[in-house]
ZADO-1210 file (C-alpha; in nm, 4 decimals, padded with zeros to 6 digits):
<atoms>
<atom x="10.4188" y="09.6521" z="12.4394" code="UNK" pos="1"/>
<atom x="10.2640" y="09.9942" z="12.3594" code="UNK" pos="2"/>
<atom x="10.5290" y="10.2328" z="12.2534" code="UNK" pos="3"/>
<atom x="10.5224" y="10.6240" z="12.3641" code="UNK" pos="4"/>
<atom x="10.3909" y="10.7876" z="12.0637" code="UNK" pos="5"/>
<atom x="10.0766" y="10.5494" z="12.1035" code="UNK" pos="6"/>
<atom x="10.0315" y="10.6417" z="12.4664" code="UNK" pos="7"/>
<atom x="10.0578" y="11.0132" z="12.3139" code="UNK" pos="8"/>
<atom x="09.7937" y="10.9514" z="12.0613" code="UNK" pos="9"/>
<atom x="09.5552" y="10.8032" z="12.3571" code="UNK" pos="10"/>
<atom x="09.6050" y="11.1340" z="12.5425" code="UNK" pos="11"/>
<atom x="09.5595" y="11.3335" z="12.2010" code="UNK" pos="12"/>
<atom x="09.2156" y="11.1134" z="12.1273" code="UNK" pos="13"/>
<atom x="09.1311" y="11.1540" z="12.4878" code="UNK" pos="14"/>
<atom x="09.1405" y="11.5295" z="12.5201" code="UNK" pos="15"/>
<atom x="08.9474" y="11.5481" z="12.1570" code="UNK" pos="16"/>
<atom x="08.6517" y="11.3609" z="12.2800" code="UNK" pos="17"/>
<atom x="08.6413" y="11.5194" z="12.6448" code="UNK" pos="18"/>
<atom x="08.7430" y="11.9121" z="12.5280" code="UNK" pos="19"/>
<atom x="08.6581" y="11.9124" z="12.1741" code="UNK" pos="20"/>
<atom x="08.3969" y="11.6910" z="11.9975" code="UNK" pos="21"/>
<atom x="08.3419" y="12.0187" z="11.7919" code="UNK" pos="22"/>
<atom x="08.5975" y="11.8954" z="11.5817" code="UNK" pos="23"/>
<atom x="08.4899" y="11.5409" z="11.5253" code="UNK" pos="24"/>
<atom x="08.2802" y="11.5765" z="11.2040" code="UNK" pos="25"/>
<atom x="08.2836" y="11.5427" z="10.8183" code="UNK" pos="26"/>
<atom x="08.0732" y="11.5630" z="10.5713" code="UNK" pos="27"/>
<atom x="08.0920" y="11.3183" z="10.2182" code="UNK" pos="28"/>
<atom x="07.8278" y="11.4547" z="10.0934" code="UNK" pos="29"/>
<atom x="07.9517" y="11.4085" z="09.7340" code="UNK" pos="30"/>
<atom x="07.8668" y="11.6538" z="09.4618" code="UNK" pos="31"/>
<atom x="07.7833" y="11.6056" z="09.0568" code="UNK" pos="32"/>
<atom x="08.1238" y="11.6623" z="08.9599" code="UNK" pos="33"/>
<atom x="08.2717" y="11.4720" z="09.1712" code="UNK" pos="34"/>
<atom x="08.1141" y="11.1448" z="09.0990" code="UNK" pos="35"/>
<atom x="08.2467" y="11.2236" z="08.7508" code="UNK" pos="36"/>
<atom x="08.5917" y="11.2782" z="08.8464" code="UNK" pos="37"/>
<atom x="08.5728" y="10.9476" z="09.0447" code="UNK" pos="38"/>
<atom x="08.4357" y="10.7608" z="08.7773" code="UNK" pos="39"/>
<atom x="08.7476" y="10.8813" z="08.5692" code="UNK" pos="40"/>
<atom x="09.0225" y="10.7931" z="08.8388" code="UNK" pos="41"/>
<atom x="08.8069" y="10.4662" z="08.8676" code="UNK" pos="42"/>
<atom x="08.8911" y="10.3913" z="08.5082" code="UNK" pos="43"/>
<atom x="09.2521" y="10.5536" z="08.5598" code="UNK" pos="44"/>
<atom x="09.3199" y="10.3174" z="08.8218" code="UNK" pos="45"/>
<atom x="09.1839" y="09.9808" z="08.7036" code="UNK" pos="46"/>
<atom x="09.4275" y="10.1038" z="08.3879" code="UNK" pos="47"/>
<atom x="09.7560" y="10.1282" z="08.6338" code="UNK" pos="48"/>
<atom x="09.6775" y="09.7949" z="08.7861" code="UNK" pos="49"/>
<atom x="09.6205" y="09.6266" z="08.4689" code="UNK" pos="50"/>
<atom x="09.9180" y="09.7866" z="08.2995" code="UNK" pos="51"/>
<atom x="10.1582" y="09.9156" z="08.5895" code="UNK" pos="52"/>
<atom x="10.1351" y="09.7848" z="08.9328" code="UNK" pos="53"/>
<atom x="10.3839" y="09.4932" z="08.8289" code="UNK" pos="54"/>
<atom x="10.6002" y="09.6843" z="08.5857" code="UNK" pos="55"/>
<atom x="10.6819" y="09.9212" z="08.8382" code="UNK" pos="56"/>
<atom x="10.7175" y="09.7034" z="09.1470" code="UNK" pos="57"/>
<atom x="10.9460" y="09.4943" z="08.9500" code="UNK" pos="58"/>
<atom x="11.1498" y="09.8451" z="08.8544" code="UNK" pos="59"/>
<atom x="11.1139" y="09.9874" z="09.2130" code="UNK" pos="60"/>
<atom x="11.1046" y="09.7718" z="09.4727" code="UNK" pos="61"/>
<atom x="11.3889" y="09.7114" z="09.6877" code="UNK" pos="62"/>
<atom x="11.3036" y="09.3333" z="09.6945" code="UNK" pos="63"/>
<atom x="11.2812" y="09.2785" z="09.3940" code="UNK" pos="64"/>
<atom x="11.6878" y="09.1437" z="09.2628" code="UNK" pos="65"/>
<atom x="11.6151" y="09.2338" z="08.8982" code="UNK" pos="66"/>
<atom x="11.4915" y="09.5961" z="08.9596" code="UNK" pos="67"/>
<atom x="11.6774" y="09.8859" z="08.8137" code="UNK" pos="68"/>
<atom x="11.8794" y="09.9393" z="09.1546" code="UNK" pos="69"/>
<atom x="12.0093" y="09.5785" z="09.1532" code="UNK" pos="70"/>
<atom x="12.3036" y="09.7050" z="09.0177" code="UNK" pos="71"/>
<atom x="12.3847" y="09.9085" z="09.3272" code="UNK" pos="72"/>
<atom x="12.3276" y="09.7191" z="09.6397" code="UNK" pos="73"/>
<atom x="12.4976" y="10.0430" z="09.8490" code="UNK" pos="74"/>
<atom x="12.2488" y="10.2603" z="09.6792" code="UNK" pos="75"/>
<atom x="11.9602" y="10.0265" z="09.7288" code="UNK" pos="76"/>
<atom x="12.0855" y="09.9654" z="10.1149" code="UNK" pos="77"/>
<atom x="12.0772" y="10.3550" z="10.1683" code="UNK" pos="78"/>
<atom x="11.7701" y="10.4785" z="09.9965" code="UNK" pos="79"/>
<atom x="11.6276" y="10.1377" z="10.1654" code="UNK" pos="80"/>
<atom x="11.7276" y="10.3210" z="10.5158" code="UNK" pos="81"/>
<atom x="11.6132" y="10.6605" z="10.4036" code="UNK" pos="82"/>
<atom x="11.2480" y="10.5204" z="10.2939" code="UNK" pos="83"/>
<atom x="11.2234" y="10.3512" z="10.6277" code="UNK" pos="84"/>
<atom x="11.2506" y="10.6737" z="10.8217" code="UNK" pos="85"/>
<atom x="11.0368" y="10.8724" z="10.5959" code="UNK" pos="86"/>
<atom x="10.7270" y="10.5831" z="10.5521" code="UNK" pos="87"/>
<atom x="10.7120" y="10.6401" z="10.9462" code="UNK" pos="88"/>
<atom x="10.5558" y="10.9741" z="10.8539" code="UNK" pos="89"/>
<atom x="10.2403" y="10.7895" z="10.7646" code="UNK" pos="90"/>
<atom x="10.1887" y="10.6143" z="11.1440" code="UNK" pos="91"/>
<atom x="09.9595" y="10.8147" z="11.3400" code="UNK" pos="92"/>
<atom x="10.1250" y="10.6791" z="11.6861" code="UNK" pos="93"/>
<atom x="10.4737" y="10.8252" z="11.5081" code="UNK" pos="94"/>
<atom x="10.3045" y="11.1519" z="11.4409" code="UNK" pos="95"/>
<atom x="10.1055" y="11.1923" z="11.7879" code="UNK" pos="96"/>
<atom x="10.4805" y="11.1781" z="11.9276" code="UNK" pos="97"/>
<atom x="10.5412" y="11.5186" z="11.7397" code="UNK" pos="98"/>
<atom x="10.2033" y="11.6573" z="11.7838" code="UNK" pos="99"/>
<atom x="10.1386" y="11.5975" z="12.1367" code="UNK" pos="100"/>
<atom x="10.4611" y="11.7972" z="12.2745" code="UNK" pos="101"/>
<atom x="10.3793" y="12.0850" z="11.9970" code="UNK" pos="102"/>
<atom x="09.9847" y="12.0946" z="12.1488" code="UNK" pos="103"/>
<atom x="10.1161" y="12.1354" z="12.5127" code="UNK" pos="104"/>
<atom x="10.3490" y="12.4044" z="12.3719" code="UNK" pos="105"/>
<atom x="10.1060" y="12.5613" z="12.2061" code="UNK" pos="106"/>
<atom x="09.8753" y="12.5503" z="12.5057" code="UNK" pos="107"/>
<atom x="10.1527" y="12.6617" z="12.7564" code="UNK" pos="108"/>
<atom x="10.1806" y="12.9967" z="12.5045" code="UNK" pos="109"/>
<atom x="09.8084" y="13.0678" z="12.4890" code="UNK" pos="110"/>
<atom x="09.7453" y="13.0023" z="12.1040" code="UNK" pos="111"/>
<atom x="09.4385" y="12.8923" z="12.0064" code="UNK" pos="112"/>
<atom x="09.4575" y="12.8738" z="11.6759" code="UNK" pos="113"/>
<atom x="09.7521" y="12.6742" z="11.6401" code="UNK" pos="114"/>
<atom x="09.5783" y="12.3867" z="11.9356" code="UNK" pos="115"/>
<atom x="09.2808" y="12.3703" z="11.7161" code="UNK" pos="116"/>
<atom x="09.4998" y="12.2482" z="11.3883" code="UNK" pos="117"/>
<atom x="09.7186" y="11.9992" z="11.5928" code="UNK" pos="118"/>
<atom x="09.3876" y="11.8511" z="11.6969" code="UNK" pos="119"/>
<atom x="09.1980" y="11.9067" z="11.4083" code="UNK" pos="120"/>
<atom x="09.5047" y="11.7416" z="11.2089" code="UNK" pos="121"/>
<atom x="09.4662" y="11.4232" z="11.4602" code="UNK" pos="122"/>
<atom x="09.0846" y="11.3832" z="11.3983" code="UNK" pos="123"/>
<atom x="09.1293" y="11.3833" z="10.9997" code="UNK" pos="124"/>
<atom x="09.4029" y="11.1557" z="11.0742" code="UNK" pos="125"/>
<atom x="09.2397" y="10.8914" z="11.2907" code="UNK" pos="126"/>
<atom x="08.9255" y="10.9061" z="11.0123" code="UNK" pos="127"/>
<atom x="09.1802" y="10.8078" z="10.6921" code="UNK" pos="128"/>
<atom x="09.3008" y="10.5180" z="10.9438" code="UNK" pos="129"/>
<atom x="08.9821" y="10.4133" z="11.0113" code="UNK" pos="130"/>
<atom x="08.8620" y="10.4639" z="10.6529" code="UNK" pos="131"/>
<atom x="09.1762" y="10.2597" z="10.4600" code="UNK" pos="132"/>
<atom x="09.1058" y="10.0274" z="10.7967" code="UNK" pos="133"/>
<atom x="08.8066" y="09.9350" z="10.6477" code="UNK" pos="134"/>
<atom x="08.8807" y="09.9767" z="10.2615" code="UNK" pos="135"/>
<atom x="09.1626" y="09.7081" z="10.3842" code="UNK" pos="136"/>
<atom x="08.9180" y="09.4466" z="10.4853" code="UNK" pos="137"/>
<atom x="08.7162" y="09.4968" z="10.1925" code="UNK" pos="138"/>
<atom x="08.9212" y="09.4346" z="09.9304" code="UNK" pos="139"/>
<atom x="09.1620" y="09.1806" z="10.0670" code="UNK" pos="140"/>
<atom x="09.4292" y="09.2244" z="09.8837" code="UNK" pos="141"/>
<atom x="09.7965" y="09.0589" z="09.8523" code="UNK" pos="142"/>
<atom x="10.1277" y="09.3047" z="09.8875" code="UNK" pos="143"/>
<atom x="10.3694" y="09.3022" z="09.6660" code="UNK" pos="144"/>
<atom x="10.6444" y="09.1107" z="09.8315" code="UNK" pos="145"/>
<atom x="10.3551" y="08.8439" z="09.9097" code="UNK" pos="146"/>
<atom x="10.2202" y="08.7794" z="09.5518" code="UNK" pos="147"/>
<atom x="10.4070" y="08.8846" z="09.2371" code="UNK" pos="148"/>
<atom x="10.2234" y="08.6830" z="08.9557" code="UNK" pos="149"/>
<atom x="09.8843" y="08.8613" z="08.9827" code="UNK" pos="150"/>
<atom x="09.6798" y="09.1790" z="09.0912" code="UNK" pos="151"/>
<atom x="09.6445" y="09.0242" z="09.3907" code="UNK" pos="152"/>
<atom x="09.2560" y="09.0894" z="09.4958" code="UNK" pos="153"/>
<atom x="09.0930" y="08.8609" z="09.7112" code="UNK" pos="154"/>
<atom x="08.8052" y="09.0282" z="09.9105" code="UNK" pos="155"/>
<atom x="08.6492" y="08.9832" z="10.2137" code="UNK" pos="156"/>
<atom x="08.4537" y="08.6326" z="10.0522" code="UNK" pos="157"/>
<atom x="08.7559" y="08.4977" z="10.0204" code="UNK" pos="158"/>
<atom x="08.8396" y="08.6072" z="10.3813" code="UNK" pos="159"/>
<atom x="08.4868" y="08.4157" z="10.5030" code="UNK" pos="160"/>
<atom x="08.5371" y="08.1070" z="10.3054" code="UNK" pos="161"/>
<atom x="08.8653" y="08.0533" z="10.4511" code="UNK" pos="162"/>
<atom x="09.0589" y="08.1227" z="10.0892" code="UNK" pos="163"/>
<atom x="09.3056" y="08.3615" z="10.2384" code="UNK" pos="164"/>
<atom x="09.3995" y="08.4460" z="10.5762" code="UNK" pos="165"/>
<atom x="09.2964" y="08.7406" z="10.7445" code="UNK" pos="166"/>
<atom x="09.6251" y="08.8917" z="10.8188" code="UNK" pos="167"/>
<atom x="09.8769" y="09.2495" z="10.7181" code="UNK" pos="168"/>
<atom x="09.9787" y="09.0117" z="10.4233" code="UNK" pos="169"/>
<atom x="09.6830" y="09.0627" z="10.2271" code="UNK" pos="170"/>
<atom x="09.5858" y="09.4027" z="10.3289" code="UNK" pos="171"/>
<atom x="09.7323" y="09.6467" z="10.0470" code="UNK" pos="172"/>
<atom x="09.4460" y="09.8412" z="09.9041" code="UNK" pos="173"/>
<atom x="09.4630" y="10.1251" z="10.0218" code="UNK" pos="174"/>
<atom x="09.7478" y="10.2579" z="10.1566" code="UNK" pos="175"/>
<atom x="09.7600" y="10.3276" z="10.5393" code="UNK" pos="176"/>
<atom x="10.0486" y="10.4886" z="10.5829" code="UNK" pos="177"/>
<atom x="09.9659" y="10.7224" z="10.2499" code="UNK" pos="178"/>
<atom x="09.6311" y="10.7804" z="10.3405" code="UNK" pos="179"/>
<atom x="09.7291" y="10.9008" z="10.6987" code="UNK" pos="180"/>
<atom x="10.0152" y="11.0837" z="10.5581" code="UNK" pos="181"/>
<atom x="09.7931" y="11.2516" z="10.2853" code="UNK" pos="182"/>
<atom x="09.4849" y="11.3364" z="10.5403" code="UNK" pos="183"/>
<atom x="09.7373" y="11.5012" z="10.7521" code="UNK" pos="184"/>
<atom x="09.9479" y="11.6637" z="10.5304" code="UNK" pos="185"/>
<atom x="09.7113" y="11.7560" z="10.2821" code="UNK" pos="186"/>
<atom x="09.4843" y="11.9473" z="10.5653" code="UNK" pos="187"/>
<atom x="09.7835" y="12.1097" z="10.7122" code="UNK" pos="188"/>
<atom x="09.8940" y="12.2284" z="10.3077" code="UNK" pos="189"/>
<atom x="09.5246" y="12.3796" z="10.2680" code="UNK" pos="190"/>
<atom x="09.4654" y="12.5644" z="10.6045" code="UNK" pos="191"/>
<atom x="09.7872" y="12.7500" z="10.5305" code="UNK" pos="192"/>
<atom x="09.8409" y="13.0565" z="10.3232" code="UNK" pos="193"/>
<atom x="10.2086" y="13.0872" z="10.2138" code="UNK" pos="194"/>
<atom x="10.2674" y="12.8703" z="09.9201" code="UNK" pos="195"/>
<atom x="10.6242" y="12.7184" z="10.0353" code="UNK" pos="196"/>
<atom x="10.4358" y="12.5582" z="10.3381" code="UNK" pos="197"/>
<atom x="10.1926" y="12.4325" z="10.0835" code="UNK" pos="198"/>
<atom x="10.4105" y="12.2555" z="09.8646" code="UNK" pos="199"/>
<atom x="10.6147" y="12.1404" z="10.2357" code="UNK" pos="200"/>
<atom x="10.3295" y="11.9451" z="10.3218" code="UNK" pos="201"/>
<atom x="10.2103" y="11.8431" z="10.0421" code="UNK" pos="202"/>
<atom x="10.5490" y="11.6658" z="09.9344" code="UNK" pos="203"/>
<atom x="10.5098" y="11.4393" z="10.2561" code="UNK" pos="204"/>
<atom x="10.2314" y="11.2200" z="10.1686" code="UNK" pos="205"/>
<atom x="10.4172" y="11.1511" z="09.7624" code="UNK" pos="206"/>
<atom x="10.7254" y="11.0808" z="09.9408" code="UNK" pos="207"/>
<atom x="10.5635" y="10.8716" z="10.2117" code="UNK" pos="208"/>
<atom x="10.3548" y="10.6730" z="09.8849" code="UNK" pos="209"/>
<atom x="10.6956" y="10.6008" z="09.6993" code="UNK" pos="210"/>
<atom x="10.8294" y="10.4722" z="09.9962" code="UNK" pos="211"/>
<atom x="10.5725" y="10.1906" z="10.0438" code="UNK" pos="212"/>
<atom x="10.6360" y="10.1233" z="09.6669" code="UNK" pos="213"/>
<atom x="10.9963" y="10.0964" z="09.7095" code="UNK" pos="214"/>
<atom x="10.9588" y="09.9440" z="09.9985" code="UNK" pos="215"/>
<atom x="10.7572" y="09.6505" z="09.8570" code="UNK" pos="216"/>
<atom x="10.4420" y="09.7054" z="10.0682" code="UNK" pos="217"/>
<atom x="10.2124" y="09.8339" z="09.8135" code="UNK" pos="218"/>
<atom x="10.1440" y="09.8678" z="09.4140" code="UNK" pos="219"/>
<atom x="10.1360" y="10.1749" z="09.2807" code="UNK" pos="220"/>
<atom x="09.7200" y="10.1433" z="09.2510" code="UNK" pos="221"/>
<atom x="09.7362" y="10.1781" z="09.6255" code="UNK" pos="222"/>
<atom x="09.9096" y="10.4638" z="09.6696" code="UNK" pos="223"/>
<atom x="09.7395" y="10.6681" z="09.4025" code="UNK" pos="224"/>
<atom x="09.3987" y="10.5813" z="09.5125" code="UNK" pos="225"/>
<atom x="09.5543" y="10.6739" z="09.9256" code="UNK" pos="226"/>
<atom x="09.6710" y="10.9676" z="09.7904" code="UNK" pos="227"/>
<atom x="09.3640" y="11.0862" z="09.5871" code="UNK" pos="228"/>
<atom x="09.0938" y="11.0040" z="09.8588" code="UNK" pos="229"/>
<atom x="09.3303" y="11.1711" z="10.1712" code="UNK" pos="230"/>
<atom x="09.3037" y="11.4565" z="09.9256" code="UNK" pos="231"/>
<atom x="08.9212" y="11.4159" z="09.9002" code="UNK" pos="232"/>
<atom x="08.9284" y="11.3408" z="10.2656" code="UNK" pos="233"/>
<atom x="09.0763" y="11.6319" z="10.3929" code="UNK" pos="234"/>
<atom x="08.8927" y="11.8846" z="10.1932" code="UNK" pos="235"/>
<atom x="08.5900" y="11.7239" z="10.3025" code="UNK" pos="236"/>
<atom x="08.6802" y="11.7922" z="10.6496" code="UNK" pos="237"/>
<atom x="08.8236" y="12.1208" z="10.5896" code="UNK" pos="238"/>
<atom x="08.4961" y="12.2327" z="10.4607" code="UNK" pos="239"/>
<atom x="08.3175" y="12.0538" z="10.7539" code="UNK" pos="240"/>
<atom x="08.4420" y="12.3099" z="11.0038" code="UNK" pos="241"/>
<atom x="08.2873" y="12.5922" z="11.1724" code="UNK" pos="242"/>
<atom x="08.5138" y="12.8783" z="10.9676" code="UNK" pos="243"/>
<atom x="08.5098" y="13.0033" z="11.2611" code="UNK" pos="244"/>
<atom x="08.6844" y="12.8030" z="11.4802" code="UNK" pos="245"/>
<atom x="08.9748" y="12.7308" z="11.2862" code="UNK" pos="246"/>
<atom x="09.0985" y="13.0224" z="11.0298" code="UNK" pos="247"/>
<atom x="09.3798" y="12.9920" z="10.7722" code="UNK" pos="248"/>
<atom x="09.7710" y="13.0525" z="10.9172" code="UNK" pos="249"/>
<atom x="09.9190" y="13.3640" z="10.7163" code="UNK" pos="250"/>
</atoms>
């Protein structure tokens, strides 16, 4: 059954590609320095997974009986409650049910500017979905709650030659919900100007990463690689606007 925020984000996607295609574009054009810097996370990362991803899952998780909250089951219930509400943050169909009602607002008072970054926001956050969509089916690999004696990777091979199904099970790298989270968030924290709206945002896609940690749906690899290439993401788009079409909120 299709829930309202996904009928919202229909209408949202709808509009976009009838009213503004404008705003469907980005550029990856990747630069010197950048490949360098992604050659150092690249090392970074295959350093946490190595060395981290179970150490901290095992600490973390809420599944896991021996972590350091197994000592505190009330605790563990009520940060496990907390975490749910806050991971929702990274579902686009959860968001669309805020940013639909704040676009017809926004519309009903005549302000331009403000439309253009609630639909802006939902274009950079339908390309991280389809982006860690695809990362997802590349890489194939196991959640934590599903595989705790390895790192888990599996690939699409494995997929073809019938090793592992091709299911949510063994689709953790990347993050989803922190990739959403961080494309959305991330834009919103870099087309404003006051620095305490900044650092709002920008605490919304770390929050939404620890929750999938705690939550036992990802290693801490996939969340720090979501969070990093939202972040690349939605400068990327930022920068592939017309400047004048969208300016930044004072």
């Amino acid at each position: 059954m299709i829930d309202i925020g996904t009928i919202f984000l229909i209408c949202l996607i709808i509009y976009i590609l009838v009213k503004r295609r404008d705003l469907i574009k980005l550029n990856l054009r990747i630069e010197r320095m950048q490949y360098i810097l992604f050659i150092v996370f690249v090392i970074f990362l295959l350093f946490i997974i190595n060395f981290l991803d179970k150490k901290v899952a095992f600490m973390i998780s809420s599944s896991y009986p021996q972590g350091l909250l197994a000592n505190y089951p009330t605790l563990n219930e009520t940060l496990t409650d907390i975490f749910k509400v806050i991971t929702r943050l990274g579902e686009p169909n959860y968001l669309a049910f805020i940013a639909l009602p704040a676009f017809l607002y926004f519309r009903y008072k005549k302000n331009t500017k403000l439309q253009t970054l609630i639909l802006s926001t939902v274009v950079i956050m339908m390309f991280g979905s389809l982006i860690s969509t695809i990362l997802k089916a590349v890489f194939m690999r196991s959640r934590p709650y599903q595989e705790w004696n390895n790192f888990g990777f599996y690939f699409i091979t494995d997929v073809l030659q019938k090793r592992v199904p091709y299911n949510g099970d063994y689709m953790s790298f990347p993050s989803g919900h922190t990739m959403v989270a961080s494309c959305a968030f991330f834009y919103l924290a870099m087309m404003n100007k006051n620095i305490h709206i900044k650092i709002f945002w920008s605490i919304i896609p770390i929050l939404v990463a620890l929750s999938r940690v705690y939550l036992s749906y990802h290693w801490l690899s996939d969340v720090l690689a979501s969070l990093l290439l939202g972040l690349f993401l939605a400068k990327k788009y930022r920068d592939s606007l017309d400047p004048s079409s969208l300016n930044d909120l004072s």
